[in-house]
C-alpha positions as CSV (number, residue, x, y, z in Angstrom):
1,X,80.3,18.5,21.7
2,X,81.0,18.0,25.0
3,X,77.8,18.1,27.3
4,X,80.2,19.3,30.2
5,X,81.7,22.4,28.1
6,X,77.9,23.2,27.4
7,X,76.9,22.7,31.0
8,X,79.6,25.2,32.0
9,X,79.3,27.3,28.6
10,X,75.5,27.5,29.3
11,X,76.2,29.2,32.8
12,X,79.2,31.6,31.5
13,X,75.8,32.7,29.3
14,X,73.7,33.7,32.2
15,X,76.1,35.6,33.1
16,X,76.7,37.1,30.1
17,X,72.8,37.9,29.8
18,X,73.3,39.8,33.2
19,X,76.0,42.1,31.7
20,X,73.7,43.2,29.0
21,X,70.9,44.3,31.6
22,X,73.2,46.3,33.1
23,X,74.6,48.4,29.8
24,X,77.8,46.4,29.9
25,X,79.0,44.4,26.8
26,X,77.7,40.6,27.4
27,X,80.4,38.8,28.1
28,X,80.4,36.2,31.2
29,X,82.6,33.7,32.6
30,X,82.9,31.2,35.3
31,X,85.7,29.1,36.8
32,X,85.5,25.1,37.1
33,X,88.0,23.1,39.7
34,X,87.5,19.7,40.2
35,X,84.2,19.7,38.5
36,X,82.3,21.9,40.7
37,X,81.7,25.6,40.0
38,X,84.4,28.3,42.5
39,X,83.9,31.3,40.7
40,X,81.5,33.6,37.9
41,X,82.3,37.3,36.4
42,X,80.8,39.0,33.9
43,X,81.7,42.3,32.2
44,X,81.6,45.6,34.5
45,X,84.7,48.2,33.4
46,X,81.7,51.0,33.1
47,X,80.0,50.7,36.1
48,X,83.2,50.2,38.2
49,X,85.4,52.8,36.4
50,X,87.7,49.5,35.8
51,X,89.2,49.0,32.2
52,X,90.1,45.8,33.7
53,X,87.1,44.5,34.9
54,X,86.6,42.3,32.1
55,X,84.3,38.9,32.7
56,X,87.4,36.7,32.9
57,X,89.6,38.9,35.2
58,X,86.5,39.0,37.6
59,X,85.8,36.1,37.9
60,X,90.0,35.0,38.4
61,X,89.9,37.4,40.8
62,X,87.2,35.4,42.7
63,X,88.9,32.3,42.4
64,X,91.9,33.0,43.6
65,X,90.2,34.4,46.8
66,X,88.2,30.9,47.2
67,X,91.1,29.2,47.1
68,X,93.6,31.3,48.7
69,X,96.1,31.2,46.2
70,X,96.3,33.5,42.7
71,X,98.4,30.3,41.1
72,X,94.3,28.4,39.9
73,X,96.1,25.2,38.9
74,X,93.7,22.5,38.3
75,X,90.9,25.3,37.4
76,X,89.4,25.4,34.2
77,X,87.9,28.9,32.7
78,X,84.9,29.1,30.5
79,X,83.9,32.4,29.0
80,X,81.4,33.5,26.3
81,X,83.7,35.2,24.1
82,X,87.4,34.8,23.1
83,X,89.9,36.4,25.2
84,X,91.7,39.4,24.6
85,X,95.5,39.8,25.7
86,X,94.7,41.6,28.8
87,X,92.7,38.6,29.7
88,X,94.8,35.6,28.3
89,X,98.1,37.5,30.4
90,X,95.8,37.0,33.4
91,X,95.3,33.4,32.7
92,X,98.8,32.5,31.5
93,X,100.4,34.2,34.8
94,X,97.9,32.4,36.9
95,X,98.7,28.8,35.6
96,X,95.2,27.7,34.6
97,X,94.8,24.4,33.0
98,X,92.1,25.1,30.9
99,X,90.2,28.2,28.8
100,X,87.5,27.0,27.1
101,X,85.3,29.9,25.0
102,X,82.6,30.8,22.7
103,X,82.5,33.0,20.0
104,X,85.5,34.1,18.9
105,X,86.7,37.5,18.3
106,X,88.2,38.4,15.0
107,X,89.2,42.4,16.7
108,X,90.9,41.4,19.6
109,X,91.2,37.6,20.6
110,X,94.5,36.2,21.3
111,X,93.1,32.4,21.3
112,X,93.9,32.3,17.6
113,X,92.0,34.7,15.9
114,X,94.2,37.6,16.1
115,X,97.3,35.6,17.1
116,X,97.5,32.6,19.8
117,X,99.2,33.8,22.9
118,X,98.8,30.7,24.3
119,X,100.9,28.5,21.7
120,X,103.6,30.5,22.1
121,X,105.9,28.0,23.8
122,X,108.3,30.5,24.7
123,X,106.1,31.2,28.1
124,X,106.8,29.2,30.9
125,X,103.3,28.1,31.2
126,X,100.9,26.3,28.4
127,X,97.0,27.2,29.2
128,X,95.0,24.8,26.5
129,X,92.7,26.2,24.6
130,X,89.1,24.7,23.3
131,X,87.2,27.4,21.1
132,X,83.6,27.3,19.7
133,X,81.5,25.9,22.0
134,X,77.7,27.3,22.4
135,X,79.9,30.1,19.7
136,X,76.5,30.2,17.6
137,X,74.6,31.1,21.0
138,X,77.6,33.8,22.3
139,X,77.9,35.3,19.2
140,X,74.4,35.9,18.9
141,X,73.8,37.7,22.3
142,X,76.9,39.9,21.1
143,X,74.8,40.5,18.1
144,X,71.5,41.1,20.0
145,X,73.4,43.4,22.1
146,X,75.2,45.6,19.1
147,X,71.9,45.0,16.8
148,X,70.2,49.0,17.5
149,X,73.6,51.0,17.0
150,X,73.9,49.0,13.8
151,X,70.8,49.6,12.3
152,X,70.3,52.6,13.5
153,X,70.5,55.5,11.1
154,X,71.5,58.0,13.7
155,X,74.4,56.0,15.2
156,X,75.0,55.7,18.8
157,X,78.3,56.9,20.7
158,X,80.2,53.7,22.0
159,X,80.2,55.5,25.6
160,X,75.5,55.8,25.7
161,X,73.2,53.4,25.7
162,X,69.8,54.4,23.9
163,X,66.5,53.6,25.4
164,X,64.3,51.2,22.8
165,X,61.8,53.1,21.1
166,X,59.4,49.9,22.2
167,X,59.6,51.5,25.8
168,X,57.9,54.1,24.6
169,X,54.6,52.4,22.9
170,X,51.3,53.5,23.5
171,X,52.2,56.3,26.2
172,X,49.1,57.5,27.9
173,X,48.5,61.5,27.0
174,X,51.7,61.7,24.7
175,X,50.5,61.2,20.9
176,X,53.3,63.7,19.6
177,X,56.0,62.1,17.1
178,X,59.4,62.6,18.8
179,X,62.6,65.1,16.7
180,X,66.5,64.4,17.0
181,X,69.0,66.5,16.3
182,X,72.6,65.1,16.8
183,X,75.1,67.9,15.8
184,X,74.9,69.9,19.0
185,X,78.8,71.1,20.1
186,X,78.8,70.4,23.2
187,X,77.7,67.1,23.4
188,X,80.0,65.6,20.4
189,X,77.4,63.1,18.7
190,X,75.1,62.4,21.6
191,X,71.0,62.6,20.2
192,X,68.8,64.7,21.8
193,X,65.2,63.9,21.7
194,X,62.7,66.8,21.6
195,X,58.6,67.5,20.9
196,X,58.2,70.4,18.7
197,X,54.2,71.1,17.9
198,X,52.5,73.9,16.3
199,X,52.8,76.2,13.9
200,X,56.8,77.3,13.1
201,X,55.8,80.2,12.5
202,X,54.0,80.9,15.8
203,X,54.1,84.4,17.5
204,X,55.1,82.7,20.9
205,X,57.0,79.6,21.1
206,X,56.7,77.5,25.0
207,X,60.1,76.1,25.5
208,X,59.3,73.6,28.4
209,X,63.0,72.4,30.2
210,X,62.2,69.2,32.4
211,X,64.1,68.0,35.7
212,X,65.4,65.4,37.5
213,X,64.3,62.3,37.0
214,X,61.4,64.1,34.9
215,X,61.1,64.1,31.0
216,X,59.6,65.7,28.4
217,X,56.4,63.8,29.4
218,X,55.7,65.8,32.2
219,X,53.9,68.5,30.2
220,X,51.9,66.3,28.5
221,X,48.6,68.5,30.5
222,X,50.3,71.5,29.3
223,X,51.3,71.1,26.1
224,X,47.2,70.6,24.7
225,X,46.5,74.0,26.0
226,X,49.1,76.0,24.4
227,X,48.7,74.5,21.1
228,X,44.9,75.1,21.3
229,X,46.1,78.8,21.6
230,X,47.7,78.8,18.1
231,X,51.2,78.2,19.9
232,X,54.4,76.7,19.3
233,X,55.8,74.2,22.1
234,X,58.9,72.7,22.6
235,X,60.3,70.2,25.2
236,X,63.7,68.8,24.8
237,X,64.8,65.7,26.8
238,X,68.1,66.5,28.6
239,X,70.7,64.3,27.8
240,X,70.6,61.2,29.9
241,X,66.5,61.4,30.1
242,X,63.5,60.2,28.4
243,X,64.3,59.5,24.5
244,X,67.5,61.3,24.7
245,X,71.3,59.4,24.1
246,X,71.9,58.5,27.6
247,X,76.1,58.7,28.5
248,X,76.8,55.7,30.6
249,X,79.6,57.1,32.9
250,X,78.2,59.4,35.6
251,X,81.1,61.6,35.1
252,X,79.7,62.5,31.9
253,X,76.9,64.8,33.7
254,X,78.5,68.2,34.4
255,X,76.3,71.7,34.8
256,X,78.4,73.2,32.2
257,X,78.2,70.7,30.0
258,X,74.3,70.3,30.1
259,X,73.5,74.1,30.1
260,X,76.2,74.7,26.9
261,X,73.8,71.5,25.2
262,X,70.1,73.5,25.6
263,X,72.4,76.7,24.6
264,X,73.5,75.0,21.4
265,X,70.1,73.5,21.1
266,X,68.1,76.8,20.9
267,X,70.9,78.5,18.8
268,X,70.2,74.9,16.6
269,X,66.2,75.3,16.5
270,X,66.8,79.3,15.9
271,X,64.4,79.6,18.8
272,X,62.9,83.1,19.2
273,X,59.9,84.4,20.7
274,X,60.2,82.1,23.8
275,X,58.2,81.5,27.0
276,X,60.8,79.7,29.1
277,X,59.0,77.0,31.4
278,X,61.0,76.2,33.8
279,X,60.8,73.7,37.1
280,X,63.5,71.7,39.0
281,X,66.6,71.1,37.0
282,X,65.1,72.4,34.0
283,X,65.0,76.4,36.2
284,X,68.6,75.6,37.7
285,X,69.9,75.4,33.9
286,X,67.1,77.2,32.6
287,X,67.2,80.5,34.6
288,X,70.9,81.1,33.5
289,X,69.8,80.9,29.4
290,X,67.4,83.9,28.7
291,X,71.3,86.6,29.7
292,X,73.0,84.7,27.1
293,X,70.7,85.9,24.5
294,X,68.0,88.1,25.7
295,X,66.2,88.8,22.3
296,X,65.2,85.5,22.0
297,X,62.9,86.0,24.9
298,X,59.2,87.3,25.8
299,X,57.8,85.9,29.0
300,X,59.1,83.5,31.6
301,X,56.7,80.7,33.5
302,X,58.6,79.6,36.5
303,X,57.5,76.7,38.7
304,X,59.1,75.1,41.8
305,X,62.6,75.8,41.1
306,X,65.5,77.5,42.3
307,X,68.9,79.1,41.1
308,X,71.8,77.6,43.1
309,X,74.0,80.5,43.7
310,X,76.2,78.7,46.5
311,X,75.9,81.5,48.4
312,X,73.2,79.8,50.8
313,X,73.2,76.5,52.9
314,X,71.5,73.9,50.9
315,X,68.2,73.0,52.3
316,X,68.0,70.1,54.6
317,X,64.8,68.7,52.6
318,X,67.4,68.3,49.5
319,X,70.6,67.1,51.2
320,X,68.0,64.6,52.7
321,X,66.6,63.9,49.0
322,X,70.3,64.0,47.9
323,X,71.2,61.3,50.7
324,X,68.8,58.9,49.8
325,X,69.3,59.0,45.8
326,X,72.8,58.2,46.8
327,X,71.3,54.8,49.3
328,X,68.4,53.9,46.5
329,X,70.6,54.7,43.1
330,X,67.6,52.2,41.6
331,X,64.6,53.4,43.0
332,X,61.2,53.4,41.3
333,X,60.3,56.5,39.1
334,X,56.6,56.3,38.8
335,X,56.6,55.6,42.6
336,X,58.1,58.6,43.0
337,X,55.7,60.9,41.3
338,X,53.0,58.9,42.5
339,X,53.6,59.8,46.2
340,X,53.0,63.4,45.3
341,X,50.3,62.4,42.5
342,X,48.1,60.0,43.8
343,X,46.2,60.6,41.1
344,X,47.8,59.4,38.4
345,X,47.3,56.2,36.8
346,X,49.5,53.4,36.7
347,X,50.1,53.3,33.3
348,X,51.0,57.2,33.7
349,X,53.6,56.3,36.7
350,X,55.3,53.7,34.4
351,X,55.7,56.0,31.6
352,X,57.9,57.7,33.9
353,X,60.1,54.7,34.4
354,X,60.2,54.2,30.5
355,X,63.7,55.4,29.9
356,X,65.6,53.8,32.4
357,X,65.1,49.9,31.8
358,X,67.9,49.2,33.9
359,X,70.9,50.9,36.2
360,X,73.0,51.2,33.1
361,X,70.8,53.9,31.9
362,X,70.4,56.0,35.3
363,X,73.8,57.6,34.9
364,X,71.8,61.1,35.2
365,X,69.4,60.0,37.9
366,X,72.9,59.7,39.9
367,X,74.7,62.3,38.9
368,X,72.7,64.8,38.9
369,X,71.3,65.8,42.7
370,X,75.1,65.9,43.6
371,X,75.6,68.5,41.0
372,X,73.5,71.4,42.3
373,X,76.3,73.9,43.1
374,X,76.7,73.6,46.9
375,X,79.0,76.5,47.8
376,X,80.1,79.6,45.8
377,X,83.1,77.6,43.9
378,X,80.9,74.5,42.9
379,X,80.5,74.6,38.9
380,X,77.9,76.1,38.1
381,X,77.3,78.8,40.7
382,X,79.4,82.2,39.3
383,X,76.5,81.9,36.5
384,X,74.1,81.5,38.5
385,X,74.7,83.9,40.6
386,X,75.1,86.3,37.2
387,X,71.7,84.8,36.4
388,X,70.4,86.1,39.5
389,X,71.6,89.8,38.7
390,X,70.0,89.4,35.1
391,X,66.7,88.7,36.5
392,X,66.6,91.0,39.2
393,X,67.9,94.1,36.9
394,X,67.9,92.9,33.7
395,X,65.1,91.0,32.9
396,X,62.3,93.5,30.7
397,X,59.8,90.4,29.6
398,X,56.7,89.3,31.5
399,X,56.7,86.5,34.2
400,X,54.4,84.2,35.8
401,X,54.7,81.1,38.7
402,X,53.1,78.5,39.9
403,X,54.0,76.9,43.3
404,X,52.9,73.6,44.5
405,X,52.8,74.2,48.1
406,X,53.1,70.1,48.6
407,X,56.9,70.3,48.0
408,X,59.4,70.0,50.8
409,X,62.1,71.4,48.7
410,X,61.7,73.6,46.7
411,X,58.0,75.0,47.9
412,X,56.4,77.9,48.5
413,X,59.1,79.8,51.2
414,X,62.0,78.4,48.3
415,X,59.9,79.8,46.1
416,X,59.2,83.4,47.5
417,X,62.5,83.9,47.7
418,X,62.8,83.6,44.1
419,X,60.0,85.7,43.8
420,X,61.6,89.0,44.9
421,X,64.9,88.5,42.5
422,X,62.6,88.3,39.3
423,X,61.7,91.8,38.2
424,X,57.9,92.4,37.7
425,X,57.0,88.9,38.6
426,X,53.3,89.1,40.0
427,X,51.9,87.6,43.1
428,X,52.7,83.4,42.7
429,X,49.4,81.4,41.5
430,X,48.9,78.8,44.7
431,X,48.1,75.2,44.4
432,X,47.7,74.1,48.1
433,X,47.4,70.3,46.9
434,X,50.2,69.9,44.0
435,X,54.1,69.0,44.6
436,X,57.1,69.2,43.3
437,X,56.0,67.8,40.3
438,X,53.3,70.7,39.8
439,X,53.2,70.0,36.4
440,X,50.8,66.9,37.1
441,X,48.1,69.8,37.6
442,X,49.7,71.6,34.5
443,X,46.2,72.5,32.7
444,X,45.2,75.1,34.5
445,X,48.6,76.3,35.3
446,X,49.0,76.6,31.2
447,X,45.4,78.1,31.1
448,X,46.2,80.6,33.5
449,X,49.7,81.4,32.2
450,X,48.2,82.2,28.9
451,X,45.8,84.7,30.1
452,X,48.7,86.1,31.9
453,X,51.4,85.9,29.5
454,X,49.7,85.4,26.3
């Protein structure tokens, strides 16, 4: 073999490896003129929205900047896997000298698995072509990479990534065994994680609806307490979140399409004697279920939430909390609950940041503060506004909240507010030192929620 393909091979790799952390299929490539590296690429079509942005296109595109000129005569490609047409059209119409690849590709590569574009001597320009070398190495990161949908018995959609259940070893405070169910409507294939403890049969069932960029973990306090009463609990990960199927386009995360999924996931479970527990997201989708099917039920528990009607301005806390998710799309999780938990451990923060091992699977963490309906057109705000008119005429169950008067966005005035649409709902239980993340001092909000809701 020749130690200067491998040189070159060995740096298309690195590259390669670099698409894989970010969700993308690993393919990497780099561009050689005169024996000294001009340009890399590596795969990106989901995270630029580019069904061109394959490793051997970016990194021509590169090269042909560096040099001033899109004609790369002289210039040698290396790349980790065989090219497709798409790619080899690039190459041919750029005059390279050279491809040299990996592993080939018996689907779609046009280097003489599937056909050989480039023998065709009909074209005005011959590219040659050296295959195989480092293929054992290539081929296995491709297989690395593909491995979990494989073997997976629940098989993953080609458009989500799903988090390894290693991520999730030896949580602190969350000993329950996780549920799937995979046949919801709405979301066409996509698993849904959930916790479901306690007796089936239970006379009250907690359905607990997480927020942004929460999980089912964050009623890990709460969930002890209601099962200790002989309850039923249940706690869904939304899609995109905790153990959940999590779609890798942004575009993916609509209101509709996330309230339709808990819709279809109750109607799934055959929930029925429910105490909705709701806070952040999980009350801006949650608050709209309970008038789709008010028999199912009993009591709500409502913490530091809102409905987004679109009738009001936005607050300035969120459009500032909105603003900077948009200038820190990879900011730390556990961080994040830790500046309003000080509390909590380490090992508790980082179970936080357990599902999102890199920016390929924060597709919700971004989509998702610019999705709160903003004025009375936005999706999702004609049902919450007949959300609104549910709870303040409709509603005949019990109701309870909690308000962590540490929050600057959906706090205690937010929260009063909310107050006076709910019919019945008694004066708010305070906690002058919790959050937005009240749940972090769930236990005696569960405790006292029980006395008041049974």
């Amino acid at each position: 073999m020749n130690p200067r393909h491998e040189h070159w091979m060995g740096l298309a790799l690195e590259h390669a490896r670099s698409a894989a952390a970010e969700g993308e299929v690993p393919v990497g490539a780099v561009v050689v003129k005169d024996g000294q590296l001009i340009a890399t690429g590596r795969n990106a079509p989901i995270a630029t929205h580019d069904p061109t942005a394959h490793a051997e296109v970016v990194a021509l595109r590169e090269a042909a900047k560096v040099l001033g000129n899109y004609r790369l005569e002289g210039c040698t490609l290396y790349v980790t896997l065989e090219p497709c047409s798409m790619c080899s059209g690039a190459m041919l119409h750029a005059r390279l000298d050279a491809v040299v690849f990996g592993a080939p590709d018996p689907r779609t590569g046009v280097a003489g698995s599937v056909m050989n574009l480039f023998a065709n001597t009909q074209l005005n320009h011959q590219t040659q072509v050296v295959g195989g070398v480092m293929a054992k190495d290539c081929a296995q990161l491709l297989k690395d990479f593909f491995k979990p949908k494989r073997m997976n018995n629940d098989p993953i959609r080609e458009d989500a990534l799903r988090t390894p259940d290693a991520a999730f070893a030896a949580l602190p405070d969350y000993p329950w065994q996780p549920h799937y169910v995979s046949d919801l409507p709405s979301i066409n294939g996509l698993r849904m994680h959930y916790l479901d403890e306690g007796p089936r049969d239970a006379p009250v069932t907690w359905l607990c609806l997480h927020g942004n960029p929460a999980w089912s973990y964050l009623y890990r306090h709460m969930i002890p307490v209601w099962l200790a009463a002989g309850h039923r609990v249940v706690a869904p990960d939304m899609v995109g979140f905790g153990k959940s199927d999590k779609p890798k386009k942004d575009s993916f995360h609509r209101f509709e399409t996330h309230r339709q999924a808990l819709l279809d996931f109750i109607d799934r479970l055959d929930l029925q004697g429910v105490n909705l527990v709701v806070q952040d997201w999980g009350g801006i989708l949650g608050l709209t279920l309970p008038m789709a099917a008010p028999q199912r039920y009993q009591s709500l528990l409502v913490m530091n939430t809102t409905l987004a009607t679109g009738e009001q301005p936005l607050s300035p806390g969120f459009l500032a909390w909105r603003d900077w998710c948009q200038s820190q799309p990879q900011f730390d999780v556990g961080k994040l609950f830790l500046r309003g938990n000080p509390s909590m451990s380490a090992a508790q923060a980082a179970a936080y940041n357990a599902p999102f091992p890199d920016k390929g699977f924060r597709a919700a963490l971004r989509a998702f503060p610019p999705m709160v309906p903003e004025f009375v057109d936005s999706e999702g705000a004609a049902i919450s506004r007949q959300a609104l008119a549910f709870w303040r005429d409709e509603w005949q169950g019990r109701s309870f909240m909690a308000i962590g008067q540490q929050d600057p966005v959906l706090g205690e005035p937010v929260m009063r507010q909310l107050q006076q649409c709910i019919r019945g709902c008694p004066e708010p239980m305070l906690l002058p030192h919790a959050g937005h993340f009240v749940q972090e001092q769930g236990r005696a909000i569960a405790e006292a929620a029980v006395r008041h809701l049974g």
